[in-house]
C-alpha positions as CSV (number, residue, x, y, z in Angstrom):
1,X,20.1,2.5,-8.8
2,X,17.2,0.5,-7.4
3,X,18.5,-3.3,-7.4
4,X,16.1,-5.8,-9.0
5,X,15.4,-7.8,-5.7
6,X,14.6,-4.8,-4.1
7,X,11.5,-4.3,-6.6
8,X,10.3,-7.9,-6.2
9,X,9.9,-6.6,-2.9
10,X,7.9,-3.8,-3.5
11,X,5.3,-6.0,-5.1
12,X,4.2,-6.7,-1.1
13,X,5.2,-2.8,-0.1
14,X,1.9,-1.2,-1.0
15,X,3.7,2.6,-0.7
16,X,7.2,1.8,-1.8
17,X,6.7,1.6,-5.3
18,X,4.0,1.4,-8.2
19,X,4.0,-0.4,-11.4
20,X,1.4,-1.4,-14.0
21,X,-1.6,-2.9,-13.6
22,X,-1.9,-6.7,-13.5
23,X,-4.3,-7.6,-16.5
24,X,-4.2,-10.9,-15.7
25,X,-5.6,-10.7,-12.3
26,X,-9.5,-11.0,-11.9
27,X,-11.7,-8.0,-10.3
28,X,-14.8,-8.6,-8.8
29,X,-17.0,-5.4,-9.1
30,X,-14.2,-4.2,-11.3
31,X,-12.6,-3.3,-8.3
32,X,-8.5,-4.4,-8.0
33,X,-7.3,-8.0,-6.1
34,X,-4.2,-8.3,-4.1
35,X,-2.4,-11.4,-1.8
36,X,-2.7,-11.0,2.1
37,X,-0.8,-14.3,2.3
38,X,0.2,-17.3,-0.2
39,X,-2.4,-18.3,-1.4
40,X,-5.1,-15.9,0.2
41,X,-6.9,-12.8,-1.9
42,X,-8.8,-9.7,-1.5
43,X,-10.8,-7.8,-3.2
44,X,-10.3,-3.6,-2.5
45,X,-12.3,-1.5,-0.8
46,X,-13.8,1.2,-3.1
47,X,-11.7,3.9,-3.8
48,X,-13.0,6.7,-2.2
49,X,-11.9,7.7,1.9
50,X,-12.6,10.9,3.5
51,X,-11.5,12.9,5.4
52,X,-9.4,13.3,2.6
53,X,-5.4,12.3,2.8
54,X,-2.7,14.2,1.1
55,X,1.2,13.7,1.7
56,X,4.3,13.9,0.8
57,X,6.4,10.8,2.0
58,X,10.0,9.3,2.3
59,X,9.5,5.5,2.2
60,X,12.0,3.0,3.7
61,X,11.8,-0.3,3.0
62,X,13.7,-3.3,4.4
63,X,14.2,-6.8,3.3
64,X,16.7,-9.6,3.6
65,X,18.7,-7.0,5.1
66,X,19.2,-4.6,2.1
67,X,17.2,-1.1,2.7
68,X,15.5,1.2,-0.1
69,X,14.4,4.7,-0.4
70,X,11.5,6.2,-2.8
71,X,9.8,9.6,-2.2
72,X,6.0,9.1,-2.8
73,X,2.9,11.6,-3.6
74,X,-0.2,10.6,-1.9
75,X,-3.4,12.2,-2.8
76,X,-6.9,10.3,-2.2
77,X,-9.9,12.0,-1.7
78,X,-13.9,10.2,-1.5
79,X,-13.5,9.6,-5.3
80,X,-10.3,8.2,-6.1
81,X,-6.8,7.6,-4.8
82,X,-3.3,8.7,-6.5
83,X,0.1,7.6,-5.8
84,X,3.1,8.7,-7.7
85,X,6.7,7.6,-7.1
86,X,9.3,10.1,-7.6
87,X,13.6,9.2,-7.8
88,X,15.7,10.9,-5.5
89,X,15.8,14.0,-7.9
90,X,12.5,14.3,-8.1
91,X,12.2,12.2,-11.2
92,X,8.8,10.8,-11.7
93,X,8.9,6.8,-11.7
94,X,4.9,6.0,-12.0
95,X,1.4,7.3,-11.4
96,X,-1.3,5.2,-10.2
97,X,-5.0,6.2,-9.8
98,X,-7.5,3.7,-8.5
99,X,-11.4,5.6,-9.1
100,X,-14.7,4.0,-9.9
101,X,-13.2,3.0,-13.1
102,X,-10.6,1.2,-11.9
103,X,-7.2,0.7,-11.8
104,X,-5.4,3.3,-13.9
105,X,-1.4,3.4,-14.4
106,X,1.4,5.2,-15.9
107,X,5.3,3.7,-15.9
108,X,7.9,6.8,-17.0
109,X,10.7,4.3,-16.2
110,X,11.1,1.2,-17.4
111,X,12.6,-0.9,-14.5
112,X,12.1,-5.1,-14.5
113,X,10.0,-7.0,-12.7
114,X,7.9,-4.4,-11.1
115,X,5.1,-5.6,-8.7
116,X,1.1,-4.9,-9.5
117,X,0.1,-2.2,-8.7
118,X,-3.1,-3.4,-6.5
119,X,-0.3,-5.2,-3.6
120,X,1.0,-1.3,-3.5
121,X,-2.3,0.0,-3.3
122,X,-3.7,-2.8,-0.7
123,X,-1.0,-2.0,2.3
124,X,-1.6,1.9,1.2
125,X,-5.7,1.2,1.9
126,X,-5.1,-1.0,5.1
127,X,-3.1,1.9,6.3
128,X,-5.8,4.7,5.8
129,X,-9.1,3.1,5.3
130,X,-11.2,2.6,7.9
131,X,-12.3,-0.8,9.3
132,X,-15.2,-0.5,8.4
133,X,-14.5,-0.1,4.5
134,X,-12.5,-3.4,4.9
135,X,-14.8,-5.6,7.4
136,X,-16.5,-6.7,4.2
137,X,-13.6,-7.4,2.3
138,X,-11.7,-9.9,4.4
139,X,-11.9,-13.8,3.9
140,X,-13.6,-15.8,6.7
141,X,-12.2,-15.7,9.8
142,X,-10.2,-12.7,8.8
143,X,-9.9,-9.8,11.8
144,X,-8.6,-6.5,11.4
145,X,-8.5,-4.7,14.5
146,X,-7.5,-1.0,16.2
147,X,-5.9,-0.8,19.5
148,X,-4.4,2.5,20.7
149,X,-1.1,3.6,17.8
150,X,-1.3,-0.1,16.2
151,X,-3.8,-1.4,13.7
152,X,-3.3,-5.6,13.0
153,X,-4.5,-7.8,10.5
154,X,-5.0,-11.3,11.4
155,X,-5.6,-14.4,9.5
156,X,-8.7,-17.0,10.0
157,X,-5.5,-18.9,12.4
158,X,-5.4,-15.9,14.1
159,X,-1.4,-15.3,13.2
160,X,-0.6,-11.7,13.2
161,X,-0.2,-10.9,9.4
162,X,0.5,-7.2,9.1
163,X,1.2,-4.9,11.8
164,X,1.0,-0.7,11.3
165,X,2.3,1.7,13.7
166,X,0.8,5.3,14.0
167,X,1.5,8.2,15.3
168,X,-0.9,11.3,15.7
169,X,0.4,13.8,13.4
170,X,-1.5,17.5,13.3
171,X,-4.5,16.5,14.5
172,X,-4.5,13.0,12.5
173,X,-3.5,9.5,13.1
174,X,-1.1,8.9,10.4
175,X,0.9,5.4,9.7
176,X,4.6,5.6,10.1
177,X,5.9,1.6,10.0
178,X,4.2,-1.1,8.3
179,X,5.7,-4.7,9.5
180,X,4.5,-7.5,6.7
181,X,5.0,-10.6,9.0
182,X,4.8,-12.9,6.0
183,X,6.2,-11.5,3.2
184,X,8.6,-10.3,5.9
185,X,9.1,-6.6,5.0
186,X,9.1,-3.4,7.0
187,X,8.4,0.1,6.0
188,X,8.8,3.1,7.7
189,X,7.3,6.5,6.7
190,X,8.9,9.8,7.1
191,X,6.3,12.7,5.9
192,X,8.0,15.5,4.3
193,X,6.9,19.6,4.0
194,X,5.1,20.1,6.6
């Protein structure tokens, strides 16, 4: 059983888990908002990436020293993303799909205090979306930058905000950690059937 801190959590672990969407957050372009820091917002990049990403995923997340699990479908293609979260018998949890319509969601179990689903979706993006899709996205002063098997996000202080680790995986660079330096929470990604 997933413990109820655990999914507080998960409202800053973009691929741990899924829940519904936030009405009372405000989109700009009708496109989803989630928090990079207290007090700081973005707006996501549109939907659509390509080359296209499909996976199969064991998440596991850490925080205040108690550790999670959640297998996770990952499907996005240039016209909309999907992520569904699955229990350890294969037992789906949610769906999400964010297109040009929006933010879409579907909850099969009902578990308290779930986190939007836009924060899930936002560490997802700055894990697969190119720079370039989130350059004009950021707030002022905002950096997010590629060197060699890391990708960093920086606020406009220059503090090191979020920190994702990749590793080249058949022929693509594929996240396998994600280290949230102010929310303090780590993920790391184990892909599954290849």
């Amino acid at each position: 059983m997933i413990k109820p801190t655990l999914w507080r959590t998960a409202a800053l672990v973009a691929t741990l888990i899924l829940a519904g969407c936030s009405h009372s957050q405000q989109e700009q372009e009708g496109r989803p908002q989630a928090w990079l820091e207290p007090g700081t917002r973005v707006t996501l990049p549109a939907p659509g990436i390509s080359p296209a990403v499909s996976s199969q995923q064991l998440l596991t997340g850490s925080f205040n020293g108690k550790t999670q699990s959640l297998l996770v479908m990952l499907n996005a293609d240039d016209k909309k993303l999907t992520l569904a979260g699955l229990s350890s018998v294969g037992i789906r949890l949610f769906l999400v799909t964010y297109d040009e319509k929006g933010l879409h969601s579907e909850q099969s179990i009902v578990v308290p205090q779930l986190p939007p689903a836009s924060q899930v979706l936002a560490d997802v993006m700055l894990s697969y979306w190119p720079i370039r899709a989130w350059e004009p996205q950021l707030p002022k002063g905002w950096t997010l930058t590629d060197s060699g098997d890391k990708r960093e996000l920086h606020n406009a202080s220059g503090e090191l905000v979020t920190e994702i680790t990749y590793l080249n995986r058949k022929g693509q660079r594929e996240p396998i950690s994600i280290e949230q330096h102010v929310f303090k929470y780590h993920i790391t990604i184990q892909y599954l059937g290849d």
